[in-house]
Every structure is written in C-alpha cells, then in structure tokens.
C-alpha positions as CSV (number, residue, x, y, z in Angstrom):
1,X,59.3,69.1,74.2
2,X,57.6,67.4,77.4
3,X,55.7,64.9,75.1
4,X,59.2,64.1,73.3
5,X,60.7,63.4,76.8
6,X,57.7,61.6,77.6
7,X,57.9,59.1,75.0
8,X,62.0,58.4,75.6
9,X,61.5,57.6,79.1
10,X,58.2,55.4,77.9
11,X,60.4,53.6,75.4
12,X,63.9,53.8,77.0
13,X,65.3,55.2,73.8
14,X,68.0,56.9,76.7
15,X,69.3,53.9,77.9
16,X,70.4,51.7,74.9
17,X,71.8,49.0,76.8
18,X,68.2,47.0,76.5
19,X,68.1,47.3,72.6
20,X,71.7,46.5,72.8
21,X,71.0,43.4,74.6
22,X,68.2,42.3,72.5
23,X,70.0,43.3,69.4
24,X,73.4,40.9,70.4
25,X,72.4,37.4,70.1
26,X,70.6,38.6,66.6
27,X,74.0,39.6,65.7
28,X,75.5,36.7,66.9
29,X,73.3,34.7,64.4
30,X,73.7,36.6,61.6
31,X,77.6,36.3,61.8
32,X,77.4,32.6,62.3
33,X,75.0,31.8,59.6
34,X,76.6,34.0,56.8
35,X,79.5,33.5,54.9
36,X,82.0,36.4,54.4
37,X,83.1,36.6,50.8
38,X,83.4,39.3,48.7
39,X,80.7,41.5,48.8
40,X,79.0,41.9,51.9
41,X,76.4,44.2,51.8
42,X,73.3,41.6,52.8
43,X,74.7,41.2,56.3
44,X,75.0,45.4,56.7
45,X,71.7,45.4,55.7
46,X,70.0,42.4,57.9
47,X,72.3,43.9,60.7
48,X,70.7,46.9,60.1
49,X,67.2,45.8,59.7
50,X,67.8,43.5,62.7
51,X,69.3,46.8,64.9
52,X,65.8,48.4,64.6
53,X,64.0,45.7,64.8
54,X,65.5,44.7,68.4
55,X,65.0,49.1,69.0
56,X,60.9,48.8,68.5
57,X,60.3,45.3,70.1
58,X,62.1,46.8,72.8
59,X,60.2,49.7,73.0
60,X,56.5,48.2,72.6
61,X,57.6,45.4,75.2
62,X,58.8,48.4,77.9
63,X,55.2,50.3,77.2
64,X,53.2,46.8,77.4
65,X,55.7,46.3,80.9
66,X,54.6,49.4,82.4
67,X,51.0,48.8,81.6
68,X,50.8,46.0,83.2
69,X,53.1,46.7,86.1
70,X,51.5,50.4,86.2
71,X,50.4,49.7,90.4
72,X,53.7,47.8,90.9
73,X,55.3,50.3,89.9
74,X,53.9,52.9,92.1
75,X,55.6,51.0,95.3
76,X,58.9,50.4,94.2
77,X,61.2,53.7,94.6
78,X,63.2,53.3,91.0
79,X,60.1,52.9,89.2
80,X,57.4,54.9,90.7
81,X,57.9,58.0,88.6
82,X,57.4,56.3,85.4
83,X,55.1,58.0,82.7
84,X,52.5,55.6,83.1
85,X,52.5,54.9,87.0
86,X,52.4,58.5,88.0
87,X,49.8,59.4,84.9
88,X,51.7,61.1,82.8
89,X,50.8,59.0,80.0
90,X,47.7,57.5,79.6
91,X,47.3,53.4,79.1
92,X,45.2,54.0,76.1
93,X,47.5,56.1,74.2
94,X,50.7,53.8,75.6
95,X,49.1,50.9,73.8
96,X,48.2,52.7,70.6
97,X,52.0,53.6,71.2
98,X,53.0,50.2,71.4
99,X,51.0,48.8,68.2
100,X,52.5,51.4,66.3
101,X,56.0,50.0,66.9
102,X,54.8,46.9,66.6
103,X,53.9,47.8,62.6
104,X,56.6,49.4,61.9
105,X,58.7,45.6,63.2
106,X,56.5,43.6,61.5
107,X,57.1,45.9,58.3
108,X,60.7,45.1,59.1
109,X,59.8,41.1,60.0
110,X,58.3,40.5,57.0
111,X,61.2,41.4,54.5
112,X,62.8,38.2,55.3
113,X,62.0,34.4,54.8
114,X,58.9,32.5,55.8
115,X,60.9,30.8,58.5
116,X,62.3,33.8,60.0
117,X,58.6,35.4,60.0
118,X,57.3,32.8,61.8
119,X,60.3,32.6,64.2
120,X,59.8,36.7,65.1
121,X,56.0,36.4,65.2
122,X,56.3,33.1,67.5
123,X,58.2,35.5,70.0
124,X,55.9,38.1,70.2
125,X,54.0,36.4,72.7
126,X,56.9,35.2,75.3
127,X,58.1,39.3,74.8
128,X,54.5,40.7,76.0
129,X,53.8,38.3,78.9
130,X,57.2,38.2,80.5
131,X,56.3,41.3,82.7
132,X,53.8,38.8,83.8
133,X,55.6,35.7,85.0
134,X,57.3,37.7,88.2
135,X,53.7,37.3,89.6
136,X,54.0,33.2,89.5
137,X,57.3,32.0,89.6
138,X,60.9,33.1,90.8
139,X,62.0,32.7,87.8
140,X,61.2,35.3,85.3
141,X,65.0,35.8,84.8
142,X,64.8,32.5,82.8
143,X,61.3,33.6,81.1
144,X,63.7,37.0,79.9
145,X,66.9,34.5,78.6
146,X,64.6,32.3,76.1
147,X,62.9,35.4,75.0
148,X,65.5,37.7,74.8
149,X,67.8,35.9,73.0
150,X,65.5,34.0,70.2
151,X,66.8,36.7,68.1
152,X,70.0,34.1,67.7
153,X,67.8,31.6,66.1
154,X,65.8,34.4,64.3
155,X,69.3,35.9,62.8
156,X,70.7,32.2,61.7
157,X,66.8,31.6,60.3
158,X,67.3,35.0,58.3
159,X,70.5,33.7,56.9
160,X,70.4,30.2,56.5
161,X,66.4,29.4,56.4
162,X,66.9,26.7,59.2
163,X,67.8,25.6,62.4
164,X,70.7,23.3,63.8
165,X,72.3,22.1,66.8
166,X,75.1,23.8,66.4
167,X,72.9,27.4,66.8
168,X,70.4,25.7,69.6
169,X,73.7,25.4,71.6
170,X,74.6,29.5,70.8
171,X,71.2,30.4,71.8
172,X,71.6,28.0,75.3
173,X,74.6,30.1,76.0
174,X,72.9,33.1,75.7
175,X,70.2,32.1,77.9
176,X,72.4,31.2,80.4
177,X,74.1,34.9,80.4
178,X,70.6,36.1,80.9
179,X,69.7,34.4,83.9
180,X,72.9,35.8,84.8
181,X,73.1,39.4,84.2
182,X,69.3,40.0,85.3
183,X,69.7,38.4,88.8
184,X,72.2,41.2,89.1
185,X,70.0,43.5,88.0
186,X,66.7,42.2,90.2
187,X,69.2,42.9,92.8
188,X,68.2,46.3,92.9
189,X,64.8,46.0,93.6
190,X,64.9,43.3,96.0
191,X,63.4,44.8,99.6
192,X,60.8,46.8,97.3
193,X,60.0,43.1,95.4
194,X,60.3,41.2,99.2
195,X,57.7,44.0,100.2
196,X,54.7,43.6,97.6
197,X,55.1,40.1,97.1
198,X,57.0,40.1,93.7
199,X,59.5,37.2,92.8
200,X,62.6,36.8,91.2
201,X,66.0,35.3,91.1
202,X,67.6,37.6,93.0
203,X,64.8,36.8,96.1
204,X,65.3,33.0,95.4
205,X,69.0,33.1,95.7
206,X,69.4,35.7,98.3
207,X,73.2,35.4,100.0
208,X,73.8,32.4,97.6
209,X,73.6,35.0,94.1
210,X,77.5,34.9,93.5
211,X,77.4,30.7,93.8
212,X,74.5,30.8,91.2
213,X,76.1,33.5,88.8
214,X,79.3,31.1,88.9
215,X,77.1,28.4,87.5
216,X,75.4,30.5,85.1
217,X,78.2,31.9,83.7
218,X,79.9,28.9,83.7
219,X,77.6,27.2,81.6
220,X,77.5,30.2,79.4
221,X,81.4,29.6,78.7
222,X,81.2,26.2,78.1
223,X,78.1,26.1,75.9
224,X,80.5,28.6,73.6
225,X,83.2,25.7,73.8
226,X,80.7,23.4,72.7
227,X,79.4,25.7,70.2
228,X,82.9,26.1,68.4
229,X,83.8,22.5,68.7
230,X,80.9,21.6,67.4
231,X,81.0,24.6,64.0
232,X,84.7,23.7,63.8
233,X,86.1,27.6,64.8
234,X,89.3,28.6,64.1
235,X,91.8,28.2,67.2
236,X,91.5,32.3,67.2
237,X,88.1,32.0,68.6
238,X,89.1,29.5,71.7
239,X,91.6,32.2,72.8
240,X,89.4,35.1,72.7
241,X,86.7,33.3,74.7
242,X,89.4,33.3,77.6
243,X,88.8,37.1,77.6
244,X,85.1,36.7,77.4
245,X,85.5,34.4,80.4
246,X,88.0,36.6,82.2
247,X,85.1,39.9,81.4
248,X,82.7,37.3,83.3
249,X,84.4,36.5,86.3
250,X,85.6,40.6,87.1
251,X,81.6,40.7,87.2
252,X,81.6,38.0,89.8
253,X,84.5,39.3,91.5
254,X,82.7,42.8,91.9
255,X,79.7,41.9,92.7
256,X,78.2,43.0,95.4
257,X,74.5,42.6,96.0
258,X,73.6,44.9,98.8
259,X,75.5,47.9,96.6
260,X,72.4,49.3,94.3
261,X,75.2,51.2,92.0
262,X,77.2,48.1,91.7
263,X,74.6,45.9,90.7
264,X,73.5,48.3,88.0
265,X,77.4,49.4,87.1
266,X,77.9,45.8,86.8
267,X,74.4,44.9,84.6
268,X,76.0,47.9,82.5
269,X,78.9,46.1,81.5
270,X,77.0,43.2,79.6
271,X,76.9,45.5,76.3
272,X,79.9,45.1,75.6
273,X,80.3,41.5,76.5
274,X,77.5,41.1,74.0
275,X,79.6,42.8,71.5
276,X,83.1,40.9,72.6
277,X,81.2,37.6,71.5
278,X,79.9,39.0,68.3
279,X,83.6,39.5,67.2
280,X,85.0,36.3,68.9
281,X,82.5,34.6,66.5
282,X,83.3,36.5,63.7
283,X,87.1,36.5,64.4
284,X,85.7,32.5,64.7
285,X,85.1,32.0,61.2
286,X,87.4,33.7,59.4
C-alpha cells in the first residue's frame, strides 16, 4: 500500500489537473481537424488514445522534474516532502519508472501517422528539459506553453496529416494561456524561488503580475478570434468565447498574488477553461 501511494504522489495520478492540462489543446486539435459525420468512433478512439497519452507523458515528465530538482526541492516548503527529495524513492528506480511510461506512450505514439510520430517524438525533448530552463531564464513559464500545448498540433497532425495556419494560430493561443495560468501558479513559491536563486515569471513580474496576465490573456482571446475568422466558425462559437473571456477576467479579478490558496484555487480553475474551449470549438464547427 505504501509503494502504491508512493508511485501516485511520484506521478501525480491525485491531482488530474496536469494531465488535464496537457490533454486539452490535444483535444482541441482533434475537434478542429475532424469532421463530424455519421459515425464517429475514430475521434472516441484518438481522444482516448490521446487522454492516456497526455496521463504517461505527464507522469515520466513529473519523475524526470523531481530528479532533477531533487536538492531544489528540499528548500522549498511545498515540495520538500516529495518521494524523491526526502528518499523515499530512489533516482534509479524513478527513472526506470519514467522509461516505462515512456514505452507504454510511444506504444500509444506509434499507432498514428508518420507525421504525428514525429511531431510527439520531437516534443519529448522540450517535456524533459523544461525543469531545467528555471535555472537560466525567467521565463520557463513560456518554455511550459510551447511544450505543453504541442499536443494541438500533434492532435490536428493525427487527424489531418499536416499543419496550417489556421492551427499554428490555436496552438499561439494556447501558449499564451500558459504563460498565464503558470505565473499564477509560480506565485506560490515565490520567496522560497527569490531565496535559492530560482527564476520565473512570477519573480520577473512581481507587483506588475495582474498587468501581464491582462496581456496574456488578452492575446489568448484574440488569437481564438483570429483562429475562427480565419477556419470560418459558425457565429455560435464567437458568442461562447465571450464566456471563455468572461471565465478569464473573474481569474484576473481574483487574483491575488500574496494569497498562496488563491493562486492555487485560481490555477485550479484552468481545467475547465480548457474544456469550455474544447466545446466552443466543437459547438464551432457544427
């Protein structure tokens, strides 16, 4: 029973809303790439194929983060009991961990196309260094948007066996909600990062955060304009984005970055944004 509580807090199996977050913009271009008619059964089945995929990468990439951030770890109060840090769990046996849910992806990978193969192996990298770029620059929050949402491009690949401009400008917006919802998040380790000489957003923007999430999110809204202007979306799609917008600014509104709870209450809610613009883009096409 210990090892099996072990291994969920290694791979965060009990908080979803990192799979979730992964697994979104794969939904998002899935929906946009197929068309609904008649029998629909290959996009449950990519869907699902796509939903554990986004469940193992996130799993190997939180065991390869807490390998490499195993001293961090140890000074900053949220993290410092994690398997790994405190010894619970062994770096050899978290990396044998690790490659084993990276097979069992790849097994998954390699039942689509050539392009959507080399799309998901492509990522691999940018997914196993990120933990790495907090060390250099103050921006790993971007590092996290381009990685975490290739899974747009990967889903429309899986679909459609190319790339456009039209899905480029989805996968923007989607980068842009990252930088977004992570700042909040990095919020809550701020003084512990400030201390040991870790960088982020959140440090970068200090007092100015809510100016800079306006702009992110902004540009998030506007790329999803651009995106259904651009894929011709019915005028169904335009009016739910008003309550993706209005989900986006009640973050902003409650923000507030010296409240640890709030940050992370706030982060929360992002799963189900994820999930309102996977329906406003299905609702889109219909």
């Amino acid at each position: 029973m210990k090892n099996f509580e072990l291994f969920l807090e290694l791979t965060r199996l009990k908080k979803p809303i990192g799979f979730l977050l992964l697994f979104w913009p794969c939904l998002w271009g899935l929906t946009i790439g197929y068309e609904f008619s008649g029998n629909n059964l290959v996009f449950y089945k990519f869907s699902f194929l796509f939903f554990l995929g986004a469940i193992l990468m996130r799993s190997a990439g939180c065991i390869v983060n807490d390998v490499l951030d195993r001293k961090i770890d140890l000074m900053v109060e949220r993290t410092k009991n994690r398997p790994i840090a405190s010894g619970q769990v062994s770096v050899k046996t978290a990396l044998v961990l690790s490659a084993v849910l990276c097979l069992f992806a790849f097994a998954i990978l390699i039942q689509f196309n050539q392009k959507t193969i080399i799309l998901g192996l492509a990522s691999m990298p940018f997914a196993f260094s990120y933990p790495l770029m907090k060390r250099y620059t103050y921006w790993p929050q971007l590092f996290l948007g381009i990685t975490f949402n290739i899974g747009c491009l990967i889903g429309y690949a899986a679909i459609e066996n190319q790339l456009n401009f039209q899905i480029i400008i989805l996968y923007l917006s989607g980068i842009f909600w990252t930088l977004g919802y992570d700042t909040i998040y990095a919020h809550q380790d701020r003084e512990d990062d400030l201390n040991i000489g870790i960088k982020s957003t959140a440090i970068l923007f200090g007092n100015n955060t809510k100016q800079w999430i306006i702009i992110f999110y902004s540009l998030m809204v506007l790329c999803l304009i651009l995106f259904g202007l651009l894929h011709d979306q019915n005028i169904y799609y335009f009016i739910l984005l008003i309550f993706v917008s209005t989900h986006l600014s009640n973050q902003i509104k409650r923000l507030d970055i010296e409240n640890k709870d709030n940050c992370l209450s706030i982060f929360k809610s992002n799963q189900y944004l994820g999930l309102m613009v996977a329906l406003t883009l299905f609702i889109g096409i219909l």
